[in-house]
Each structure stands twice: as C-alpha cells, then as structure tokens.
PDB file of N, CA, C and O in Angstrom:
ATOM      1  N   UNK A   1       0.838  -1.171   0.000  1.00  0.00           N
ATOM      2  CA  UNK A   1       0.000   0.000   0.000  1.00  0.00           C
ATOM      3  C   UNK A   1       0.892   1.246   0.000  1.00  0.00           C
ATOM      4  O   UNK A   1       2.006   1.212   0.522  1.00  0.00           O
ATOM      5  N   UNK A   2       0.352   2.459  -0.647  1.00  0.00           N
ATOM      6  CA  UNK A   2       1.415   3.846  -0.839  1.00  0.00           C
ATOM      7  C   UNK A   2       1.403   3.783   0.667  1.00  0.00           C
ATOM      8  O   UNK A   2       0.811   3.207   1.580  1.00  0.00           O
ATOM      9  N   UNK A   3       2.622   4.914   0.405  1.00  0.00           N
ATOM     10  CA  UNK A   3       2.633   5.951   2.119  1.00  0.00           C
ATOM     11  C   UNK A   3       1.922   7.127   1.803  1.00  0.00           C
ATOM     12  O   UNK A   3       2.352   7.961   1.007  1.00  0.00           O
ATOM     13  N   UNK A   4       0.421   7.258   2.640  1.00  0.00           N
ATOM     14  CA  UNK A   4      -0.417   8.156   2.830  1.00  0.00           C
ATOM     15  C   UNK A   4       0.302   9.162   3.232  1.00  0.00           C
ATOM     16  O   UNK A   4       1.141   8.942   4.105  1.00  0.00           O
ATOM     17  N   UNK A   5       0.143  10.560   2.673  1.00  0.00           N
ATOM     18  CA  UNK A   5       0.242  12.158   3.140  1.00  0.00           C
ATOM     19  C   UNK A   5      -0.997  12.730   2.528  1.00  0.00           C
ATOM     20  O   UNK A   5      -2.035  12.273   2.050  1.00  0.00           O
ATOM     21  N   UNK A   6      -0.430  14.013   2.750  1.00  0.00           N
ATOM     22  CA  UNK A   6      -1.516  15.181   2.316  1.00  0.00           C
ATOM     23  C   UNK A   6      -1.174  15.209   0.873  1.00  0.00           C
ATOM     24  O   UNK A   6      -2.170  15.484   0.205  1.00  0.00           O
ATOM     25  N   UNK A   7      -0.158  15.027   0.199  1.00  0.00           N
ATOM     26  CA  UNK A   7      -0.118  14.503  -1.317  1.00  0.00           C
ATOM     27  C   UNK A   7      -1.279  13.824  -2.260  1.00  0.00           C
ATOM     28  O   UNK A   7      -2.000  14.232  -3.172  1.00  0.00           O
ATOM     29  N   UNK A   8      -1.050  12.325  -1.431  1.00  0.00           N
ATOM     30  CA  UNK A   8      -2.062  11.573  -1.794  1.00  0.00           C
ATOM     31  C   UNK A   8      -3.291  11.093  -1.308  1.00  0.00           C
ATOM     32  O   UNK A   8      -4.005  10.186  -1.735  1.00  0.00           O
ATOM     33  N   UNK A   9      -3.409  11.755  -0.464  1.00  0.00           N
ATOM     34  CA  UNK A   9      -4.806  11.557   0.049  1.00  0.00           C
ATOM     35  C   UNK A   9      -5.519  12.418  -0.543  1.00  0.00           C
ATOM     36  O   UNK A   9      -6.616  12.171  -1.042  1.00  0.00           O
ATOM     37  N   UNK A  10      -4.932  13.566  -0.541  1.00  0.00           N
ATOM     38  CA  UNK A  10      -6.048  14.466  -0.423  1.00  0.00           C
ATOM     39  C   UNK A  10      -5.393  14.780  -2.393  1.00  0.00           C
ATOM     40  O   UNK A  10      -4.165  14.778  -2.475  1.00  0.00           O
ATOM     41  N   UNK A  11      -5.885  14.930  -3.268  1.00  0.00           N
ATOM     42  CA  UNK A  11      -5.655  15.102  -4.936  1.00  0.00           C
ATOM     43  C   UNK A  11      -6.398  16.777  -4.994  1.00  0.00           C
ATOM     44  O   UNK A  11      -7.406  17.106  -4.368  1.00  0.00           O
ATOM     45  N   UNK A  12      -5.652  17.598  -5.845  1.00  0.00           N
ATOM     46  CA  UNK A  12      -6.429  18.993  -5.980  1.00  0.00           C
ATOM     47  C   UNK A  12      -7.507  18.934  -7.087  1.00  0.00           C
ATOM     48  O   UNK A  12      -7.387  18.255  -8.106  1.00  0.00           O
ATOM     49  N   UNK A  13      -8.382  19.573  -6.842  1.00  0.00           N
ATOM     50  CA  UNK A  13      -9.529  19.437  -7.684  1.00  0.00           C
ATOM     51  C   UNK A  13      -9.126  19.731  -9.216  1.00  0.00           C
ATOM     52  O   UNK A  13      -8.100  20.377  -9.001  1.00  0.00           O
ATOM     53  N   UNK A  14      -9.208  19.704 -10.176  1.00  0.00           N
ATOM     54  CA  UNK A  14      -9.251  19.610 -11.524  1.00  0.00           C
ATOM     55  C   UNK A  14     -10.061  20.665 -11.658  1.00  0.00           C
ATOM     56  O   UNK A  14     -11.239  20.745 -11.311  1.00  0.00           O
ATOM     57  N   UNK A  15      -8.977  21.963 -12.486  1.00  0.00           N
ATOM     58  CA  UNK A  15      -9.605  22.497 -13.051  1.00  0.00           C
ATOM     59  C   UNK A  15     -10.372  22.694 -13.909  1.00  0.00           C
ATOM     60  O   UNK A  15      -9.914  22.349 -14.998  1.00  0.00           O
ATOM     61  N   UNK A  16     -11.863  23.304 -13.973  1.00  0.00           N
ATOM     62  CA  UNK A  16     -12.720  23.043 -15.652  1.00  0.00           C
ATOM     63  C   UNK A  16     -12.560  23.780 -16.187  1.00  0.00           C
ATOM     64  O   UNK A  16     -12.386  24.980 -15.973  1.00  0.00           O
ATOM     65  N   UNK A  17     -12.613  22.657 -17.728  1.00  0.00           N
ATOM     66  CA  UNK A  17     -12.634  24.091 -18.898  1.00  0.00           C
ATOM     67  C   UNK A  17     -13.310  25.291 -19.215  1.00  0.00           C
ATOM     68  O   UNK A  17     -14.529  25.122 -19.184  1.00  0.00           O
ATOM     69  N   UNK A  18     -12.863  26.786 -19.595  1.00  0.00           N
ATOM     70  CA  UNK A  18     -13.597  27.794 -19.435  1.00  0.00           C
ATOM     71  C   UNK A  18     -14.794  27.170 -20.155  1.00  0.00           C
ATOM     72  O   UNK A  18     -14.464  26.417 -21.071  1.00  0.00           O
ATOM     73  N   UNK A  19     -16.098  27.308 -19.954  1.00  0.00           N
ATOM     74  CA  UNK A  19     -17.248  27.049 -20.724  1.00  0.00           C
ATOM     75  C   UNK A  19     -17.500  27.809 -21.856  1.00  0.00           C
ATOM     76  O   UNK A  19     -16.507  28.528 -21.739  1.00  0.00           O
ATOM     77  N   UNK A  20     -18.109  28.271 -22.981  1.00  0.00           N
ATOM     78  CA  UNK A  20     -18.633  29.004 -23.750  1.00  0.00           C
ATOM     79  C   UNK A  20     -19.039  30.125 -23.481  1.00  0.00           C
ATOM     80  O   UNK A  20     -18.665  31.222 -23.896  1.00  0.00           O
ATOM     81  N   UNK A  21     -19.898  29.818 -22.702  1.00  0.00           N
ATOM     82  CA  UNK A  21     -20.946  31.121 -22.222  1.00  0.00           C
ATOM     83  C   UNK A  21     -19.458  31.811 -21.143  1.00  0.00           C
ATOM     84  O   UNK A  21     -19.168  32.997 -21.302  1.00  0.00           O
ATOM     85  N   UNK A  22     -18.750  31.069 -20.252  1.00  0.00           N
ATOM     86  CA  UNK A  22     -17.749  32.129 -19.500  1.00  0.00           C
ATOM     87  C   UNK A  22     -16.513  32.797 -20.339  1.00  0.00           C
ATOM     88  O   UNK A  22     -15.509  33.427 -20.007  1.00  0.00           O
ATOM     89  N   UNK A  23     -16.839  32.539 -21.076  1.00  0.00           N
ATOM     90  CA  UNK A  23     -16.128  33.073 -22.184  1.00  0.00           C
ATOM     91  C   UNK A  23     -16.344  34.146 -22.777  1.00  0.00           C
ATOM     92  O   UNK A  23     -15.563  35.089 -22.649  1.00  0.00           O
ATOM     93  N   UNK A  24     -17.202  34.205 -23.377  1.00  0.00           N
ATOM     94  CA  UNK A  24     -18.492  35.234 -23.494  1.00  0.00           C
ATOM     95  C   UNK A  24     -18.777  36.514 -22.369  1.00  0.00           C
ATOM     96  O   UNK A  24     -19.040  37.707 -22.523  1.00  0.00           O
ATOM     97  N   UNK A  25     -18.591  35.657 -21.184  1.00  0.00           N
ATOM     98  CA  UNK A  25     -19.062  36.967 -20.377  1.00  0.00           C
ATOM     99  C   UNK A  25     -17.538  37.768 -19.924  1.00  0.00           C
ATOM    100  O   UNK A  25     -17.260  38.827 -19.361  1.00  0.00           O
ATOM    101  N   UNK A  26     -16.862  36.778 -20.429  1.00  0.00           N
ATOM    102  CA  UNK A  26     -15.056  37.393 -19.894  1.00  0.00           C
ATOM    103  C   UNK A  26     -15.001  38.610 -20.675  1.00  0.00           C
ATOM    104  O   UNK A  26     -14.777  39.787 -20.392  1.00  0.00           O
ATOM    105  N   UNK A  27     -15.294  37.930 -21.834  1.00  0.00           N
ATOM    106  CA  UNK A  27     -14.860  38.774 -23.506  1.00  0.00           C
ATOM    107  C   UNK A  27     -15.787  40.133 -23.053  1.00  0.00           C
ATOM    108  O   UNK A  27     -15.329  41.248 -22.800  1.00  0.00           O
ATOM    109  N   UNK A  28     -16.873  39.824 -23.030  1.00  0.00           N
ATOM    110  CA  UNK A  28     -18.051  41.364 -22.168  1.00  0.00           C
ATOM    111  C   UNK A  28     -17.513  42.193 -21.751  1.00  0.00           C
ATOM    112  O   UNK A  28     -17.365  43.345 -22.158  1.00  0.00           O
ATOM    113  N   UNK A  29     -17.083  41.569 -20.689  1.00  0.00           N
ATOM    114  CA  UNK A  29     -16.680  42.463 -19.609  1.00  0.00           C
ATOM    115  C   UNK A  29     -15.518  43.415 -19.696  1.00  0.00           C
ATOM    116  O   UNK A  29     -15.294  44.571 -19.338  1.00  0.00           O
ATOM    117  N   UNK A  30     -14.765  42.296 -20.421  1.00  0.00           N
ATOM    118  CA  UNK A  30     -13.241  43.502 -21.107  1.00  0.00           C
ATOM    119  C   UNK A  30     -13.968  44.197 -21.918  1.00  0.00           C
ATOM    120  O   UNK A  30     -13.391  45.277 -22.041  1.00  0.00           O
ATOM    121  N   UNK A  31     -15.136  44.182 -22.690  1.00  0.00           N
ATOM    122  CA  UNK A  31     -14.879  45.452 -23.492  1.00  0.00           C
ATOM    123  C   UNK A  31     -15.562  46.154 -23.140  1.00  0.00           C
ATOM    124  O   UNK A  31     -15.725  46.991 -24.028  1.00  0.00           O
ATOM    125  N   UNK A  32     -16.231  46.404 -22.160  1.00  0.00           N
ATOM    126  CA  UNK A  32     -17.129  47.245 -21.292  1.00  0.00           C
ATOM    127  C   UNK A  32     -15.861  47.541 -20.155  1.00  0.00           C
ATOM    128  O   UNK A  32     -15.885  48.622 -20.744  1.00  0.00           O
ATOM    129  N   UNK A  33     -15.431  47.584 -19.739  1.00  0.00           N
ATOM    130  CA  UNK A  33     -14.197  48.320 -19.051  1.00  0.00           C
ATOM    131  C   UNK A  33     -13.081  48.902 -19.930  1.00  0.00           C
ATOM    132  O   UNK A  33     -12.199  49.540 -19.356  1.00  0.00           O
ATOM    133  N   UNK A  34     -13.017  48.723 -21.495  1.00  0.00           N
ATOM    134  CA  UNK A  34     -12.262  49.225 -22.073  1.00  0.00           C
ATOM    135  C   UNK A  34     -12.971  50.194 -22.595  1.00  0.00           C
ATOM    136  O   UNK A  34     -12.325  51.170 -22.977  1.00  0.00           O
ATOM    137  N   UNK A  35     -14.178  50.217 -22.733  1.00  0.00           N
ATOM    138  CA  UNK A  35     -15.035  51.290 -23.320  1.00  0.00           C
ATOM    139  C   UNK A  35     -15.035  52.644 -21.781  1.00  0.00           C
ATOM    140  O   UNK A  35     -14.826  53.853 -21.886  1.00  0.00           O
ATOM    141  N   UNK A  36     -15.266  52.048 -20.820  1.00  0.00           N
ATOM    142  CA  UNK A  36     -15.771  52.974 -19.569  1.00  0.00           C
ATOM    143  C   UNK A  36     -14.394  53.273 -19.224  1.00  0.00           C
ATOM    144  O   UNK A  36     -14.310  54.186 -18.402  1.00  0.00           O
ATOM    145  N   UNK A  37     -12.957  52.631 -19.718  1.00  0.00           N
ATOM    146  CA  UNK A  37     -11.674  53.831 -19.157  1.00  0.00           C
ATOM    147  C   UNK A  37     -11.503  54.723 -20.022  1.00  0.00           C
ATOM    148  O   UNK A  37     -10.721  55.613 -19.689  1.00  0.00           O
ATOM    149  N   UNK A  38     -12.178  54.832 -21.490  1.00  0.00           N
ATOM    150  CA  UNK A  38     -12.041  55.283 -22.637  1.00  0.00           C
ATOM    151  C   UNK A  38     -12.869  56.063 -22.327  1.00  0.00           C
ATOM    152  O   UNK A  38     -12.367  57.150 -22.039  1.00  0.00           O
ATOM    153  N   UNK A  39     -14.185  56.021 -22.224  1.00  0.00           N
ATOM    154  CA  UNK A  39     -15.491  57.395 -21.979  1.00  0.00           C
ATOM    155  C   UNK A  39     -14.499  58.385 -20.811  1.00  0.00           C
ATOM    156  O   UNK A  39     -14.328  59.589 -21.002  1.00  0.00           O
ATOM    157  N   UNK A  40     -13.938  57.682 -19.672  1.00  0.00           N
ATOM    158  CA  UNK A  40     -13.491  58.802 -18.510  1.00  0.00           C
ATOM    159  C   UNK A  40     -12.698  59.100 -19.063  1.00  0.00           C
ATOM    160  O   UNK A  40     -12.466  60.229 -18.632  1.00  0.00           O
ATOM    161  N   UNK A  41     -11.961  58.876 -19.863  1.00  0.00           N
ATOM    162  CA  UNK A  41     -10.360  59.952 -20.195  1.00  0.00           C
ATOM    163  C   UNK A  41     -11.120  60.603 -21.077  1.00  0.00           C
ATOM    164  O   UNK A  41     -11.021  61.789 -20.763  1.00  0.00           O
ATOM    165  N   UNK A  42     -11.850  60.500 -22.039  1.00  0.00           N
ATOM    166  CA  UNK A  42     -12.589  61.782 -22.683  1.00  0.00           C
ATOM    167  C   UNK A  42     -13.198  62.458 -21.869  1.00  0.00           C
ATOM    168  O   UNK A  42     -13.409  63.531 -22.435  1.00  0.00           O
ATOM    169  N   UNK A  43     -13.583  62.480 -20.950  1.00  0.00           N
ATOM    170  CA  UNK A  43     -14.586  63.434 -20.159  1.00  0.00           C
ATOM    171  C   UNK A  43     -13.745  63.955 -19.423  1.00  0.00           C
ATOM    172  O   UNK A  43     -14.018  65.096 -19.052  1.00  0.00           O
ATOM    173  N   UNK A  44     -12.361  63.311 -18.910  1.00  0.00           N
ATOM    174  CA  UNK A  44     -11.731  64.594 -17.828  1.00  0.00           C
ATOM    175  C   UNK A  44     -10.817  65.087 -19.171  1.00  0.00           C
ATOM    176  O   UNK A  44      -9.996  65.978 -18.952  1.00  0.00           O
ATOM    177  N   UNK A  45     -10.897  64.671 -20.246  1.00  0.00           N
ATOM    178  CA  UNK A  45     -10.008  65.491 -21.045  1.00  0.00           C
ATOM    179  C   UNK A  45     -10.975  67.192 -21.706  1.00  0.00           C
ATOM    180  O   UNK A  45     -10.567  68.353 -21.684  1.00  0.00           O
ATOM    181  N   UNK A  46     -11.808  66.837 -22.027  1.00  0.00           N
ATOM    182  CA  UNK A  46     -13.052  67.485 -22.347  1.00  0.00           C
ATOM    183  C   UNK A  46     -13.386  69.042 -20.956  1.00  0.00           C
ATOM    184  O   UNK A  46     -13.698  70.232 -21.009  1.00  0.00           O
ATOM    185  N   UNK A  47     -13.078  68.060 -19.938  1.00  0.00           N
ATOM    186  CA  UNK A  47     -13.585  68.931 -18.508  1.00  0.00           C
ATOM    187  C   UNK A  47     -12.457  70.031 -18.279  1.00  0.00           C
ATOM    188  O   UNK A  47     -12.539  71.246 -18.103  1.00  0.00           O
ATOM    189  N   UNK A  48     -11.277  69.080 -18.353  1.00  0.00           N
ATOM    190  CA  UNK A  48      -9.983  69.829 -18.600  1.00  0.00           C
ATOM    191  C   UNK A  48      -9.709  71.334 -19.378  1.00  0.00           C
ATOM    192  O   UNK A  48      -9.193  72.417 -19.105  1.00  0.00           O
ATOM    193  N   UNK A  49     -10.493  70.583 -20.684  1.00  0.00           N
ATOM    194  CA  UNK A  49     -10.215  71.708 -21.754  1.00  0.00           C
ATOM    195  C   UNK A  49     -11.265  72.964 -21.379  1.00  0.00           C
ATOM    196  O   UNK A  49     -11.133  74.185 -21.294  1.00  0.00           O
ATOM    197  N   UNK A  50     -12.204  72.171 -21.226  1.00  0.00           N
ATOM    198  CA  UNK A  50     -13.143  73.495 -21.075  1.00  0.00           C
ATOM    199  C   UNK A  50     -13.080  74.661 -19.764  1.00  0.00           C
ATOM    200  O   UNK A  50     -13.425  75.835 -19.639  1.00  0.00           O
ATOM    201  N   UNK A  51     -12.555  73.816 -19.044  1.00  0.00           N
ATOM    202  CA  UNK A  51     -11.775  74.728 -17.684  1.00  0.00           C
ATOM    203  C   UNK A  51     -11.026  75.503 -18.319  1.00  0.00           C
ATOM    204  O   UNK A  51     -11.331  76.696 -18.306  1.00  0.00           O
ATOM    205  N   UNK A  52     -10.179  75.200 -18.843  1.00  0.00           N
ATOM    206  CA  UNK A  52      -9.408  76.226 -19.518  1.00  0.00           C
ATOM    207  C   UNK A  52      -9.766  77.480 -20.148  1.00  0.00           C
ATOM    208  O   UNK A  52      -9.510  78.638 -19.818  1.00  0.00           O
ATOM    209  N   UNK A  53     -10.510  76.931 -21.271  1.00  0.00           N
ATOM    210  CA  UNK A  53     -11.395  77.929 -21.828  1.00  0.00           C
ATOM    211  C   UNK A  53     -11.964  78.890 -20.946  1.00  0.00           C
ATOM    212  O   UNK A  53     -11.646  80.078 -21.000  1.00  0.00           O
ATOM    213  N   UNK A  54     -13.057  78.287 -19.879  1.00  0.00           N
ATOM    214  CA  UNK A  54     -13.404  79.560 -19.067  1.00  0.00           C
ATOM    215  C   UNK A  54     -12.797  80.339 -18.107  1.00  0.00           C
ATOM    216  O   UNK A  54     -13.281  81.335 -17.570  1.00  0.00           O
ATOM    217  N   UNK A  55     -11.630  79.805 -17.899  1.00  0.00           N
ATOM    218  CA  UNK A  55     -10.407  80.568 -17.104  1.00  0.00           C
ATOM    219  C   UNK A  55      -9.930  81.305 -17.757  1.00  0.00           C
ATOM    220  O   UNK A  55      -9.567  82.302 -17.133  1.00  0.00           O
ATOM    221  N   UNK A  56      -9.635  81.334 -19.260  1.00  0.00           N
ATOM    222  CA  UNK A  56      -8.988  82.098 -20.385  1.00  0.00           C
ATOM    223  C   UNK A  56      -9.716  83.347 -20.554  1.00  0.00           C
ATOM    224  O   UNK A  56      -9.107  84.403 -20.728  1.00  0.00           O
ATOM    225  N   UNK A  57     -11.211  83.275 -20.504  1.00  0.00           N
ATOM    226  CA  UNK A  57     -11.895  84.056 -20.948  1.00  0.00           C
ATOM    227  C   UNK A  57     -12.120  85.055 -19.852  1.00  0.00           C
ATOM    228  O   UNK A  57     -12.195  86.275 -20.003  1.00  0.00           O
ATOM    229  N   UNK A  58     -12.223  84.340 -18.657  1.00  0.00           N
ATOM    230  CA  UNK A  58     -13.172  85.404 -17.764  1.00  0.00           C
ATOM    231  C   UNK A  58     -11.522  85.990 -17.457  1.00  0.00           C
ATOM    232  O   UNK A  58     -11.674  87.079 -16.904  1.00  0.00           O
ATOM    233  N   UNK A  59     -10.267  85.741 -17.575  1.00  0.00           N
ATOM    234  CA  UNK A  59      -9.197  86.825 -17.746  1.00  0.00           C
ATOM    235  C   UNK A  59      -9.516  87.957 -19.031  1.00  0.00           C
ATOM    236  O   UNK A  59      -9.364  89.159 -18.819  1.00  0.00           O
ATOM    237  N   UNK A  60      -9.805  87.632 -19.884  1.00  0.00           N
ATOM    238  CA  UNK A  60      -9.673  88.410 -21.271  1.00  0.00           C
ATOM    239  C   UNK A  60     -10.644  89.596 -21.212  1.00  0.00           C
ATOM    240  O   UNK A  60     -10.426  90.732 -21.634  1.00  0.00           O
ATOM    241  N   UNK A  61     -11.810  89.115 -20.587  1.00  0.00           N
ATOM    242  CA  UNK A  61     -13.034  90.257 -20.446  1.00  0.00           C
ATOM    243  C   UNK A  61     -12.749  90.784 -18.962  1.00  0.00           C
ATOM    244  O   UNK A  61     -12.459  90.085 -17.990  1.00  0.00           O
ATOM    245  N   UNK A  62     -12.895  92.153 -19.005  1.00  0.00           N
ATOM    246  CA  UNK A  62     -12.917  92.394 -17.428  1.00  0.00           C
ATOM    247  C   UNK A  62     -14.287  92.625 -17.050  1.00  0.00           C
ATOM    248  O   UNK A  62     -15.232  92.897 -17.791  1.00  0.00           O
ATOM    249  N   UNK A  63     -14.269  92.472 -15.710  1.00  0.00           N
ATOM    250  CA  UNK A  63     -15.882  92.193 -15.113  1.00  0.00           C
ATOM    251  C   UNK A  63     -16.437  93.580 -14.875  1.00  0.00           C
ATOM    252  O   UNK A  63     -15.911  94.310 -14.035  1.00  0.00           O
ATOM    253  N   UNK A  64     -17.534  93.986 -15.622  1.00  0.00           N
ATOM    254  CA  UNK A  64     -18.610  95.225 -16.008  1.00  0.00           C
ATOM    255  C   UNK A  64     -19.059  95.398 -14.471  1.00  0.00           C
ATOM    256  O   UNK A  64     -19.025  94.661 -13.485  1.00  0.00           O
ATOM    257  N   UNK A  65     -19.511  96.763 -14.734  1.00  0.00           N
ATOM    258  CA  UNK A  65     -20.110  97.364 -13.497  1.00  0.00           C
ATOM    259  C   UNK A  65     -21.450  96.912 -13.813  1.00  0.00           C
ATOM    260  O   UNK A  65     -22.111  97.027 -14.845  1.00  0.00           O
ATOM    261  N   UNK A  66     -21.793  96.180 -12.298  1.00  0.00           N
ATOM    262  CA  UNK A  66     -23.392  95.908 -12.393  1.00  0.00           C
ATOM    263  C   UNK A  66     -24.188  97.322 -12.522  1.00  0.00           C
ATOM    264  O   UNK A  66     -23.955  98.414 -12.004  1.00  0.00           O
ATOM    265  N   UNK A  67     -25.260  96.872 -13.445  1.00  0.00           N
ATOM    266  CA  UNK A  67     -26.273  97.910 -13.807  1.00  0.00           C
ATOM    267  C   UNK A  67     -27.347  97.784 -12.715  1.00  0.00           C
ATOM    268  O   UNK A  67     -27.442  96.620 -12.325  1.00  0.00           O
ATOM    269  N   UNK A  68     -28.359  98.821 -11.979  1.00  0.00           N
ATOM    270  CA  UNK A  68     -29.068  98.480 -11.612  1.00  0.00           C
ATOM    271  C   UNK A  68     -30.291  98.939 -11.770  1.00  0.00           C
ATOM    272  O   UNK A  68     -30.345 100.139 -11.502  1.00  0.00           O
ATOM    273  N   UNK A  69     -31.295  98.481 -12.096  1.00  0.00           N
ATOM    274  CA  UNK A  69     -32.760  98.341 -12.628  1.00  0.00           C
ATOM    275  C   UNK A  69     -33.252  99.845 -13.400  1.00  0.00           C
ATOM    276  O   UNK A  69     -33.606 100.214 -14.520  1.00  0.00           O
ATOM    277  N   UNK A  70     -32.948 100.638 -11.566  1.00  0.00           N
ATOM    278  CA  UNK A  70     -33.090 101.824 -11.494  1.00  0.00           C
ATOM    279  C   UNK A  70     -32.331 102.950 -11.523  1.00  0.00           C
ATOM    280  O   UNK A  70     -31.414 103.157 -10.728  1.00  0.00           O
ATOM    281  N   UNK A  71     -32.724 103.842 -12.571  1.00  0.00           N
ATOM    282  CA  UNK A  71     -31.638 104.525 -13.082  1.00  0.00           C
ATOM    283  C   UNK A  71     -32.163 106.405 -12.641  1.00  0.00           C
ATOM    284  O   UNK A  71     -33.244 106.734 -13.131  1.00  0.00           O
ATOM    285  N   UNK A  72     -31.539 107.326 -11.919  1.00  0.00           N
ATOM    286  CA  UNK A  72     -31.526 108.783 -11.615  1.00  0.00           C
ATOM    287  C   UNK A  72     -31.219 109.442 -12.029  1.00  0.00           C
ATOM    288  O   UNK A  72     -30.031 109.727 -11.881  1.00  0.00           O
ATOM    289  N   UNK A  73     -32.053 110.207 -12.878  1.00  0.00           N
ATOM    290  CA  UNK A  73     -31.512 111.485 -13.488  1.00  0.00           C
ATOM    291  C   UNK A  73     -31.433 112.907 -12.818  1.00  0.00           C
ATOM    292  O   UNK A  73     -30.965 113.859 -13.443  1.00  0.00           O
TER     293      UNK A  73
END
C-alpha cells in the first residue's frame, strides 16, 4: 500500500474548462471596461479643456459694473 500524506490523500480538484458562455461573459466584460476607461479619459479630457477655456476668458473680459434696474436722473 502507498505511504499516505496530504499529497495523496487528499488530490487537488481539476480544473474546468472555461465554458462558452464564461467566455463570453469574460470577452463582455473587457470590453465594457475598455469602453468605460475610454469614456473617462474623454470626459476629464473634455472637462480639462473646457476649464481652460473659461479661465482664459473670464481673464480676457474684465468684469462690467453691475447695472441696476433703477436709473436717476
């Protein structure tokens, strides 16, 4: 008879083959996280730019004297 250990007594389970369908949902999922790191770098690139823009501008114009409603002659 062998010499029993934790070797042979105990055998590791057998891994299963990816199935079809987990395959499928692997493949999903990468491209739905490659799409959603792709949407956020456009949007802080976008957010970025347009910060800019209105930082650029409200330097370029200087800020008007408020008018008010009522005017004294």
């Amino acid at each position: 008879m062998a010499k029993l250990n934790k070797d042979t007594l105990f055998k590791a389970p057998q891994t299963r083959a990816e199935t079809v369908m987990d395959k499928t949902t692997r493949i999903v999922r990468e491209m739905l996280d490659t799409e959603t790191e792709q949407r956020e770098a456009k949007t802080q690139r976008l957010r970025k730019t347009r910060l800019e823009r209105e930082s650029s501008e409200s330097a370029k114009t200087p800020d008007a004297k408020r008018k008010t409603g009522k005017t004294t002659d």
